[in-house]
N, C-alpha and C positions, 0 to 999 in steps of 0.2 A: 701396247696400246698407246694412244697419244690423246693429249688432254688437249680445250682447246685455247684455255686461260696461258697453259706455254706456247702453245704455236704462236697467238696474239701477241704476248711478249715478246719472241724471239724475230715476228715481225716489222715489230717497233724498233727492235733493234738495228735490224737490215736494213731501214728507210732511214735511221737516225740521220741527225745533221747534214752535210752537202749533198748526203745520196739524196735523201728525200726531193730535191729540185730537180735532179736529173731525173729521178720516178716521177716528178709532177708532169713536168716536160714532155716524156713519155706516151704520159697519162693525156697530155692535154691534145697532144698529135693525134693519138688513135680516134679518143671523142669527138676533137673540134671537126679535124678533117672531113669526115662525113658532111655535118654540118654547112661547114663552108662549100665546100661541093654544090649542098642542096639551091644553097642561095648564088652562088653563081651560075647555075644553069638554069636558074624560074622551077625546079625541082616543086618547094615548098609552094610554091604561086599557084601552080597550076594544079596542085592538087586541091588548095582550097577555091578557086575558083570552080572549078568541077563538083565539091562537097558544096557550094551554094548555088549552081545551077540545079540537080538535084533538090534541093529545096524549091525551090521556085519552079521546079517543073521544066526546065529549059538547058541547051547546052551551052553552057558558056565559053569552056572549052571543046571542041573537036574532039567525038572517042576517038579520034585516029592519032592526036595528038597526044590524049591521056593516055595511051596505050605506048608510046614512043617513049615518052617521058617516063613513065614507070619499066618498062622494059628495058630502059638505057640506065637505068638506076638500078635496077635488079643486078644487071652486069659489072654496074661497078663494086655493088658489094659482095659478089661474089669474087670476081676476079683481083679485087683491092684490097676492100676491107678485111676478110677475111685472111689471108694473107698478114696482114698489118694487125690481126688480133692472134693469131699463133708470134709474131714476132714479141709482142707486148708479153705474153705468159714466159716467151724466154728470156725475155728482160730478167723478170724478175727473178724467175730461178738461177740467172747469172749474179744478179745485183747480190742475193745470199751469198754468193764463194766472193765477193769485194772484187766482179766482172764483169757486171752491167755497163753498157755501154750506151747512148742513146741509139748508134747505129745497129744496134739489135733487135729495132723494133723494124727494120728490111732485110731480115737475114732468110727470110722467106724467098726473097725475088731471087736471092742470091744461089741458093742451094736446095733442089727441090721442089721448085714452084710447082710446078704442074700438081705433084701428088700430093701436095698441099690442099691445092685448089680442090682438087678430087675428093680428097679423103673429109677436107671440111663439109662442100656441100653433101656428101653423101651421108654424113653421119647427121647434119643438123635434118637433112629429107629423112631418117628415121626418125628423128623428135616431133618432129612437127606429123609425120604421119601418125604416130603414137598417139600424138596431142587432140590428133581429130577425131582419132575413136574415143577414148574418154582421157580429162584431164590428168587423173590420179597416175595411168599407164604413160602417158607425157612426161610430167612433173619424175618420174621413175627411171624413164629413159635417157631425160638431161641428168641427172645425178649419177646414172651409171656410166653416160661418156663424157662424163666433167671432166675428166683427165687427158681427153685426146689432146688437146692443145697443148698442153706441154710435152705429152710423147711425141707428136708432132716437130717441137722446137728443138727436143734434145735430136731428134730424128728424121727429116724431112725425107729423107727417101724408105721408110718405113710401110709397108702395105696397107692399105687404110684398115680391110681385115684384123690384120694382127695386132691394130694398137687401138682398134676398140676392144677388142680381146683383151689386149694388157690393162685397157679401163675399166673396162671388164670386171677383170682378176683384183685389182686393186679395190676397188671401190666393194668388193662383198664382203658384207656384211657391214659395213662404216655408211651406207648410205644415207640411215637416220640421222647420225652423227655428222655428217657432212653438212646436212642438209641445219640441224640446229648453228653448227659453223656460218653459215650465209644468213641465218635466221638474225643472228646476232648483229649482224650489222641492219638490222631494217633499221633502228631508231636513229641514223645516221642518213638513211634517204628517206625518211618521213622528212626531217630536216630539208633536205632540197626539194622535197614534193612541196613543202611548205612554202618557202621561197618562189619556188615558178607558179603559184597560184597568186601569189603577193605580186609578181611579178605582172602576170595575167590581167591585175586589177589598174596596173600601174598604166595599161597599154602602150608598152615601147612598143619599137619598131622589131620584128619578128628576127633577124641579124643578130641586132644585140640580144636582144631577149636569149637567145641560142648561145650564145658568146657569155653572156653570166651563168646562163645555167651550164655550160661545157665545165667552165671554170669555179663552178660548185663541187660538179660530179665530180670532179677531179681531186678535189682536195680529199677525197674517200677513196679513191679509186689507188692509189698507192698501197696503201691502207691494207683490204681488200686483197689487192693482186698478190701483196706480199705471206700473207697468210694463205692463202691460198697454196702458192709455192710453199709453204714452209708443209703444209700435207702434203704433197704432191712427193717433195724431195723424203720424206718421214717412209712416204707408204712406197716409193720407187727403191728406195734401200730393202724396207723387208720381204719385195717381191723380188729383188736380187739374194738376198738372203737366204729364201727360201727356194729357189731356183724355179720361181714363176718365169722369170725373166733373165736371159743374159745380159750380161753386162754390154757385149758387143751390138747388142739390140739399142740400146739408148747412146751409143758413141762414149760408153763409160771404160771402154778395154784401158787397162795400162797397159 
């Protein structure tokens, strides 16, 4: 069994001192990036210019344009950011063994892309298909392939099959327990939900605005990823243990 007052610890530990910068770093790459994307392509513009034509009954942007715009941003999260979110989960579970790198948050592009790409959106299109029949069966099927992302990073040429399988395998019966795991951090983004409303009132300019709050979520988001890894690597050992899992499946052979 694993408790989750040690994983938390031993997470604090992994981030301690100079790591923790290069996890920020990390941390602030995967989040901001999106964002700045959003705002140098009119991304964010156009979709509130669209949100207040619709009020007022009128187009303000072209559907032909709002339909570009969100279609060319679809693309890039699937073919970028995602990618750049399996890189970020092998961060961490490298930063644990003192071999985190910052250039592991592109070891995606490097080795495996494709089935990356693949196996991400396939598995987040059974979440979300889940999500739209009822939430409870959603909220059940992101906890059950909460793991793919790291089987992904230890493994990018892994079948996407087989490593929702091994999240699968892992994740039964710990799914409550997981789940009170992430619970635990809410009072930590109440705190930044707190802040972008304060923010909200302050009316910046929607850039900065983005850019404070990136650099909020960040300073948790170490935090987080590292505990996260710290189950991840707990429940990947007792599924090699137990012979759920080869070692040569996760790139673990000696």
């Amino acid at each position: 069994m694993w408790s989750r007052p040690i994983l938390k610890n031993n997470a604090k530990e992994a981030i301690r001192g100079s790591k923790f910068w290069v996890a920020y770093l990390v941390s602030i790459f995967v989040v901001f990036f999106p964002s700045l994307v959003e705002w140098m392509t009119g991304y964010t513009e156009v979709n509130k210019r669209w949100v207040r034509g619709l009020d007022a009954g009128v187009f303000l942007v072209e559907p032909s344009v709002f339909m570009a715009y969100n279609i060319g941003y679809l693309l890039f999260s699937v073919f970028i950011v995602m990618p750049l979110v399996v890189g970020l989960h092998g961060f961490f579970v490298r930063n644990r063994f003192n071999a985190g790198k910052f250039s592991d948050v592109f070891m995606s592009f490097r080795n495996g892309y494709a089935k990356v790409v693949l196996t991400s959106v396939v598995t987040n299109l059974f979440i979300v298909l889940w999500a739209l029949l009822l939430i409870i069966p959603g909220i059940y099927k992101f906890y059950q392939y909460i793991l793919v992302p790291f089987i992904l990073s230890d493994n990018p040429q892994i079948s996407g099959s087989r490593a929702r399988q091994i999240s699968r395998m892992m994740t039964d019966g710990e799914k409550a327990s997981i789940f009170v795991l992430t619970l635990s951090f809410l009072g930590w983004f109440v705190l930044v939900f707190i802040g972008m409303l304060l923010l909200a009132m302050v009316n910046l300019p929607d850039f900065l605005t983005n850019v404070i709050i990136s650099l909020g979520v960040c300073l948790i988001t170490p935090y987080f990823y590292a505990s996260m890894a710290e189950l991840y690597i707990f429940l990947r050992d007792r599924a090699i243990q137990t012979g759920m899992v080869q070692p040569e499946e996760l790139n673990l052979a000696v």
